[in-house]
N, C-alpha and C positions, 0 to 999 in steps of 0.2 A: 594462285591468287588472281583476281580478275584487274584488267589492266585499265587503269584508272584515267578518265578524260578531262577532269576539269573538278577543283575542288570547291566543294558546298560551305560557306564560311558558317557558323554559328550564330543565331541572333539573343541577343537578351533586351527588354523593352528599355527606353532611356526614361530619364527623369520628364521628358517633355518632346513632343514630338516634332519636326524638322520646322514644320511648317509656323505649327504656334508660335514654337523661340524665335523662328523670323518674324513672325508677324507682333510680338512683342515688341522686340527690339526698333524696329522699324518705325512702329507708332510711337514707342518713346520720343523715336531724335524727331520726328514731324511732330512731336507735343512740343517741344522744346524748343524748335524753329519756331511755329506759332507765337510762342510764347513770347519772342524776342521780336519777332515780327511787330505785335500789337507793340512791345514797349516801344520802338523803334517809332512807331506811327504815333503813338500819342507823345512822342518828344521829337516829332518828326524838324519843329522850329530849331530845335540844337542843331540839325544837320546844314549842311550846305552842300550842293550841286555843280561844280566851276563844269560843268556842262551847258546847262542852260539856266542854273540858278535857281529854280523852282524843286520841291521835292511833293512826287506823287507816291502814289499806291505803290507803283510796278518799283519805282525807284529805292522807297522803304524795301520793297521784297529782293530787292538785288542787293542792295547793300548787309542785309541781313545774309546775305548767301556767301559773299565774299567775304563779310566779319565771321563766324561763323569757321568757315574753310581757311581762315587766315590768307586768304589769298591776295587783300588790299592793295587794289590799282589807285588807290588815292582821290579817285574823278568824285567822289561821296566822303565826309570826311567829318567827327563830330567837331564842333569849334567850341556850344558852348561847358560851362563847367560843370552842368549839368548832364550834359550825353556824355563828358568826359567820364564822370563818375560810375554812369551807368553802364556804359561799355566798361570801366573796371572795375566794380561789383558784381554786375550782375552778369553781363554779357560772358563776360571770361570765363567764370565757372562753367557758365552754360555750352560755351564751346569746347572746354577739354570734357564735359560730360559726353555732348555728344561724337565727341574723338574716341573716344571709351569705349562708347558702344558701337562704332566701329571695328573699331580694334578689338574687342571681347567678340564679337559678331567673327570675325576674320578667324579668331584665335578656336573657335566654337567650330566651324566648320572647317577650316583645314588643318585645323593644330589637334583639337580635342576629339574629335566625329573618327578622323583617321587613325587618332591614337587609340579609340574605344574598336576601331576592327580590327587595330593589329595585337590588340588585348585579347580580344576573343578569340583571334587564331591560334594564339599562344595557349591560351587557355587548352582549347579546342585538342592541341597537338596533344599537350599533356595532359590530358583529359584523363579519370581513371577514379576504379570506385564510385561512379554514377549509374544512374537508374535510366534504362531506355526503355520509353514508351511508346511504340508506335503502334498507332491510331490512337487519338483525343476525340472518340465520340461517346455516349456515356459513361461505356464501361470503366475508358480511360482517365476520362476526366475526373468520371468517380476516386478510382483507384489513384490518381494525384494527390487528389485531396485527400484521402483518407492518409498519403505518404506524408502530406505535410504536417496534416494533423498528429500523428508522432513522430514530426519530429526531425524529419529530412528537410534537408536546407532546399527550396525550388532550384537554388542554384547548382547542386548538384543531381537534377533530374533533367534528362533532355528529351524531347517531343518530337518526333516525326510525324507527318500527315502531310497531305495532300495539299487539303483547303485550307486555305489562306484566312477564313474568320476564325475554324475551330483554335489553329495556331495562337492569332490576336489574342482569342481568347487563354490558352496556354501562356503567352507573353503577358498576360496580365497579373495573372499569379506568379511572375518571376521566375518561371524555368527560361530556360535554352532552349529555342524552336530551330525545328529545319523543316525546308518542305522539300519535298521529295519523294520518292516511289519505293517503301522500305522494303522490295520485292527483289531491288536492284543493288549487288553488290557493292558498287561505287555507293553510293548511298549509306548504306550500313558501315563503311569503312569510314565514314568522315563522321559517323558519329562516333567512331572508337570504339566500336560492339565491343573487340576483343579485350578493351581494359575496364568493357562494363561490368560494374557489383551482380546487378541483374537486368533480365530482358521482360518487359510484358510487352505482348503482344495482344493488340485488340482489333481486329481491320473491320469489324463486322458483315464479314461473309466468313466461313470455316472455310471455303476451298483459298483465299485470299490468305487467313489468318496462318494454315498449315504449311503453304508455299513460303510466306515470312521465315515460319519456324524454321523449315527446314533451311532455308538460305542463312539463316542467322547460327545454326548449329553448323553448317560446315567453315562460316566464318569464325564464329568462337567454339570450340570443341568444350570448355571447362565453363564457359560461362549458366549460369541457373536460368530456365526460358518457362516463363508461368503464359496460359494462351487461354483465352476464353472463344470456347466453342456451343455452339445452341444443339447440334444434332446431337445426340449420344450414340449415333454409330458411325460418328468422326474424331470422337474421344481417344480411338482406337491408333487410328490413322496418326492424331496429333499425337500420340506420345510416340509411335514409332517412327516420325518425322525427330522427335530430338526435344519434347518438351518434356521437363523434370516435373511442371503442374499443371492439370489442364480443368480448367472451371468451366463447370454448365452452369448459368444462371437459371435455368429453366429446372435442373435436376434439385436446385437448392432453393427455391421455390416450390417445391415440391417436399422438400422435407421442411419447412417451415411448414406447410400444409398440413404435410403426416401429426405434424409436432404439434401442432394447435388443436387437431384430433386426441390426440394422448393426453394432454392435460392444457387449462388455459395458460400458463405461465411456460410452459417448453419452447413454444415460438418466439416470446419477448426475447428467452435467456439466450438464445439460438442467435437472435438478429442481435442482443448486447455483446455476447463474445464477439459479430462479426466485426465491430465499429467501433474506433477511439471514442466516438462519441459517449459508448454506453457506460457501467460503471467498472464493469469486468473486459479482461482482454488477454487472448490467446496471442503468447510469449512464445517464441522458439530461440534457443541459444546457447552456448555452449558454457558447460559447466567452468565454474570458478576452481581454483585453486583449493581454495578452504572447504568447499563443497564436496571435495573427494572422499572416499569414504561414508560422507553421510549415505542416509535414506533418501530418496525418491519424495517421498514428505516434510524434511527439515531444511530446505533449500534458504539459502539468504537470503531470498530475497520475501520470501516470507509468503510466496504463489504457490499455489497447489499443483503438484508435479502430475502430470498424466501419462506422460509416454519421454521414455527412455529409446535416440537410436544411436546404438552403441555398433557400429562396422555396418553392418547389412543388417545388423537385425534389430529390429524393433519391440522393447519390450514394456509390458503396462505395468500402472503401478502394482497392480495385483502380482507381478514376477516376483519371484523371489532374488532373482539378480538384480530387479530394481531399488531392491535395498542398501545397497552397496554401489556408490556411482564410484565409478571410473575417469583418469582422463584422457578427454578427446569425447568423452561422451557431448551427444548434444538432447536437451531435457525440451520437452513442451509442457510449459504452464499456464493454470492463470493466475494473470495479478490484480490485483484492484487497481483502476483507474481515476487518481483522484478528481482531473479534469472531468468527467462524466460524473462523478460524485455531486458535483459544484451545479451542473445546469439543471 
């Protein structure tokens, strides 16, 4: 195992980013200094000065700093009944207000900020059953979204890349970003490849994408590694590197082509099975309990069974062993998508 130098913590996006909550906060207590200011000046005659007796601008603004911070040297002081009242109405709330957001401000940055990284470390350690994605450029970001869209929680999907916007962008849909070089073992090991569900891989270059694969296959041996590659005579290359799927956008593109030739509706049905969006959608899964025994056609779930892979062998509905499911079998169907139904 390669010997690790420094570990990559996990990012997930916050409700609000460092700067704005500061910059909230911040305007709040100067609203509310203001605010106490003016009252302070237009009853500036309730005050008294045993300084020099007079009360000015600066004098209102100092008194309001020391009222305010409780710090009262006494040299400014309300006398009549009326400041008295409003330094205990008004004033007072308005200072433990602005204590508050001090205190919430303090509590935010070294109580809560520190507590949300040692969250994610935690997380991160015990990380397990997540989707890694390395490279978020369309293929990936596509393939996110299509993951959210049935139905995967973002928060169990994490993101590796390079650039720093593609990421933001990843952080805006609620995955776990890391940036980093997923070429590079240390890298791959802070995302927990080995306790990942699955791997896609997207870097868009194939000599890029195949050097992932194979790095990520000698780090997880049991993990499932799906890679998208544009050449078809690196298809080759990428399965014998270690990937269990390897997709040519370019080859499936082409049989959308093919399919639009054969008939107008083969391409629609082609691009609906591909997409949660559409109405139909290609299911793989491992057979039910109650399911045993049946047909290849009676499934619970009520999708039309296509392919049966029962050990190493793969059989179609048309088999005559596909009549009889097994278990441990795992069935591909389609199901009707009601969501695609609906739009």
């Amino acid at each position: 195992m390669a010997r690790r130098t420094h570990f990559r913590p996990l990012r997930r996006k916050v409700d609000l980013p460092v700067w704005a909550d500061a910059g909230l906060r911040l305007g709040a207590a100067l609203g509310l200094v203001f605010i106490v200011v003016l009252v302070h000046w237009s009853d500036r005659e309730g005050l008294i000065d045993h300084h020099d007796g007079s009360i000015s601008f600066l004098d209102v603004v100092y008194f309001t700093m020391i009222s305010i911070t409780t710090t009262g040297f006494g040299d400014i002081a309300p006398v009549s009944d009326r400041s008295r009242l409003i330094e205990a109405v008004l004033v007072t709330p308005i200072r433990f207000a602005v204590i508050f957001i001090f205190v919430g401000t303090a509590y935010n940055f070294l109580f809560r900020r520190s507590w949300e990284k040692w969250r994610m470390a935690r997380i991160q350690k015990e990380l397990t059953g997540h989707v890694v994605v390395l490279g978020y450029g369309i293929s990936g970001s596509e393939a996110v979204a299509e993951l959210v869209g049935r139905g995967t929680s973002p928060s169990c999907i994490v993101v590796l890349d390079r650039d720093e916007e593609r990421l933001r962008e990843a952080e805006d849909v609620g995955c776990n970003i890391m940036q980093g070089d997923a070429t590079r073992d240390e890298t791959l090991l802070d995302a927990r490849i080995g306790n990942a569900a699955s791997v896609l891989v997207s870097a868009g270059r194939d000599d890029t994408s195949i050097l992932i694969v194979l790095t990520v296959r000698h780090l997880a041996p049991k993990v499932p590694i799906s890679v998208v590659v544009r050449a078809s005579d690196n298809e080759l290359l990428a399965r014998q590197a270690g990937a269990d799927t390897v997709i040519n956008p370019v080859r499936f593109t082409g049989l959308l082509l093919a399919g639009s030739a054969d008939g107008l509706h083969v391409a629609d049905y082609l691009a609906d099975l591909a997409s949660i969006s559409g109405r139909v959608q290609l299911v793989e899964r491992a057979v039910t309990a109650d399911e045993v025994g049946r047909s290849i056609h009676e499934l619970a779930s009520g999708g039309q069974g296509l392919r049966i892979h029962r050990g190493d062998s793969e059989l179609g509905f048309w088999d005559e062993a596909a009549q009889r499911l097994e278990p441990g079998d795992v069935v591909v169907e389609i199901v009707h998508t009601p969501a695609g139904a609906q739009t």
